[in-house]
Backbone bond lengths (Angstrom), bond angles and torsions (degrees), N, CA, C in turn:
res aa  C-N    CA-C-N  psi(-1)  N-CA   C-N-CA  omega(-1)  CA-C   N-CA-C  phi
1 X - - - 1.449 - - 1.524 108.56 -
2 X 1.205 100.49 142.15 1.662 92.92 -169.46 1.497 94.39 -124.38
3 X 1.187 134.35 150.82 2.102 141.52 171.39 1.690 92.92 -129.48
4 X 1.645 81.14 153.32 1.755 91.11 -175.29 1.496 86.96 -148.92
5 X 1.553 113.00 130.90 1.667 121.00 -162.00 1.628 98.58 -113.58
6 X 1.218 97.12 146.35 1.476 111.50 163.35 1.585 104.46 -34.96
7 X 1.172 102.64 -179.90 1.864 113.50 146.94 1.359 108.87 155.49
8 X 1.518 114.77 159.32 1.681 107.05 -165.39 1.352 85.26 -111.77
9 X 1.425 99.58 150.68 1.959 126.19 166.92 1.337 110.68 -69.72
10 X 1.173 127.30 88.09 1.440 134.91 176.63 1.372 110.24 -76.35
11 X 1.533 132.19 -10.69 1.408 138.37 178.66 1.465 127.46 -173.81
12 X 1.067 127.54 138.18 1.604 117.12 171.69 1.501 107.58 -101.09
13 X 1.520 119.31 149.04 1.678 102.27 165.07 2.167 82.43 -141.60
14 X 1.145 107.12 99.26 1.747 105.83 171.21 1.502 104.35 75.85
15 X 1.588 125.59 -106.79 1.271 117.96 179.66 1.330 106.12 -134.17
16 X 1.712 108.34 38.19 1.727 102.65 165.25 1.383 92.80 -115.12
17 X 1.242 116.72 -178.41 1.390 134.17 168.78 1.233 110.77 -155.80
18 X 1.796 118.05 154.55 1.127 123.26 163.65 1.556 121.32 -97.70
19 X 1.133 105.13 126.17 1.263 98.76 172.85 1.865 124.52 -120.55
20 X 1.001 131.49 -173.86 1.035 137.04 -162.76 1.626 140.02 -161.82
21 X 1.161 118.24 129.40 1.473 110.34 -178.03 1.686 116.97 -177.03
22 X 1.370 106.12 130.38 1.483 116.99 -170.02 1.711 101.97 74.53
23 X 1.014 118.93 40.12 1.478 118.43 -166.03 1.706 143.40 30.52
24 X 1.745 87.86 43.83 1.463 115.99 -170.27 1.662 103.77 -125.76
25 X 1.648 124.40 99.36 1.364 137.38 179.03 1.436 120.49 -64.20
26 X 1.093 118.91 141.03 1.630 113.85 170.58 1.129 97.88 -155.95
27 X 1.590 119.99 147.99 1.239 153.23 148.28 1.638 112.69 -45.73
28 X 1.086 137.10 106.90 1.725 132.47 171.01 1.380 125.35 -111.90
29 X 0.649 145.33 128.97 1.524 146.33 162.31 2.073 110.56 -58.99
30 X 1.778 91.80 118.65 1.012 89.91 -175.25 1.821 123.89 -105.22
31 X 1.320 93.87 3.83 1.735 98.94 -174.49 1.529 110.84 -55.09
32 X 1.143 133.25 -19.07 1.417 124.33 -178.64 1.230 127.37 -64.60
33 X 1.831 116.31 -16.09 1.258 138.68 -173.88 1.479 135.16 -133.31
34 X 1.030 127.24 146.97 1.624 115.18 -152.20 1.567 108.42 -131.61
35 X 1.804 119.76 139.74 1.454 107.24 -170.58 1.251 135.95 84.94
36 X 1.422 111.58 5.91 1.539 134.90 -177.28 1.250 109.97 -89.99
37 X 1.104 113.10 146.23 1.934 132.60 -173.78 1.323 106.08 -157.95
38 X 1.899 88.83 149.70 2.005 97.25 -178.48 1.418 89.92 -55.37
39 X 1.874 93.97 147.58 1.733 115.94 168.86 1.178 87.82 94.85
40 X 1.457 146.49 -43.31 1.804 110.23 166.78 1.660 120.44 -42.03
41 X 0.945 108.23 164.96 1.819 143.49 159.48 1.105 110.31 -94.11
42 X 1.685 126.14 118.75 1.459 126.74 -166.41 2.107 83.61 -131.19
43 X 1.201 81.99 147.56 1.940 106.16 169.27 1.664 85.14 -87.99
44 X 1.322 111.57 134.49 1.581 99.88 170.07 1.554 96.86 -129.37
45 X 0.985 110.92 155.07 1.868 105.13 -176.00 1.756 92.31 -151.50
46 X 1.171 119.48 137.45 1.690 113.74 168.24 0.724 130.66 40.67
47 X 1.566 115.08 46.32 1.669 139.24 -173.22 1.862 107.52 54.56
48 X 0.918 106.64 12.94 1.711 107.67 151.27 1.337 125.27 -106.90
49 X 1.551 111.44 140.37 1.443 109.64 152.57 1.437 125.19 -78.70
50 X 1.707 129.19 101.95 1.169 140.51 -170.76 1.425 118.94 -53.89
51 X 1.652 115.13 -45.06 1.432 133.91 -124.54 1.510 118.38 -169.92
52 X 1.319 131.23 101.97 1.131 118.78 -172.69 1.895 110.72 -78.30
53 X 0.971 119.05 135.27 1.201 124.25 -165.99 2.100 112.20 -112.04
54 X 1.484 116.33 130.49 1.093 120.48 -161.81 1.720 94.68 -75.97
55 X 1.321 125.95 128.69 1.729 136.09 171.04 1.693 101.87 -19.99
56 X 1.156 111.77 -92.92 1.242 135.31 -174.61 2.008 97.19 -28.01
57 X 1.131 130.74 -43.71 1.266 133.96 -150.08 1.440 96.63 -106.72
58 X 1.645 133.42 -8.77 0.982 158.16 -176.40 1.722 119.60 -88.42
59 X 1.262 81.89 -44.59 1.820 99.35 -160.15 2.244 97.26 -101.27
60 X 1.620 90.99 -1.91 1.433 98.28 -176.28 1.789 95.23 -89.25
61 X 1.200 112.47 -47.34 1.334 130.35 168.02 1.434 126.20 -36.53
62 X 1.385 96.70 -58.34 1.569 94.04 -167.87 2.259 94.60 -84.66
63 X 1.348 113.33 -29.26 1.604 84.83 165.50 1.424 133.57 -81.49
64 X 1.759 104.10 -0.23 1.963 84.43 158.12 1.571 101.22 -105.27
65 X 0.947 115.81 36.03 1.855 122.22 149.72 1.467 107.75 -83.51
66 X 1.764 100.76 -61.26 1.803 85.26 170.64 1.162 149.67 -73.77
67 X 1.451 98.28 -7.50 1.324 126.06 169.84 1.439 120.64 -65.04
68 X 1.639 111.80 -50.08 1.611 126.18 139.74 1.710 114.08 -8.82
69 X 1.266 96.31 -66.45 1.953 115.69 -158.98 1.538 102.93 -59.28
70 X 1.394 106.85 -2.38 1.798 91.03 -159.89 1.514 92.89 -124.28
71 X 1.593 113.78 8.90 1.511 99.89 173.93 1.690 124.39 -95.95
């Protein structure tokens, strides 16, 4: 089974990025995707960002993740 999480682009440096979420940082590989800037929402899966993801559809995501945590 594979999951691929939201997360926001907190930085570009060439074709990594940082991204971020629940206040846990990671390094991603961004070549898979094109047109991205800090303040997007990236799908990240296997240290890539897959998928740019719309805020609203993002931030819907990560609360039935926490919603998940409490069952």
């Amino acid at each position: 089974m594979c999951l691929a999480v939201p997360m926001k682009l907190i930085k570009i440096e060439g074709e990594k990025g940082l991204v971020e979420v629940g206040g846990v940082q990671r390094e991603v590989g961004l070549q898979l995707i094109e047109d991205v800037k800090a303040g997007d929402y990236l799908i990240v899966h296997a240290g890539f960002a897959i998928q740019k993801l719309d805020e609203k559809d993002a931030l819907e995501t990560l609360a039935l993740f926490r919603e998940m945590e409490n069952l």
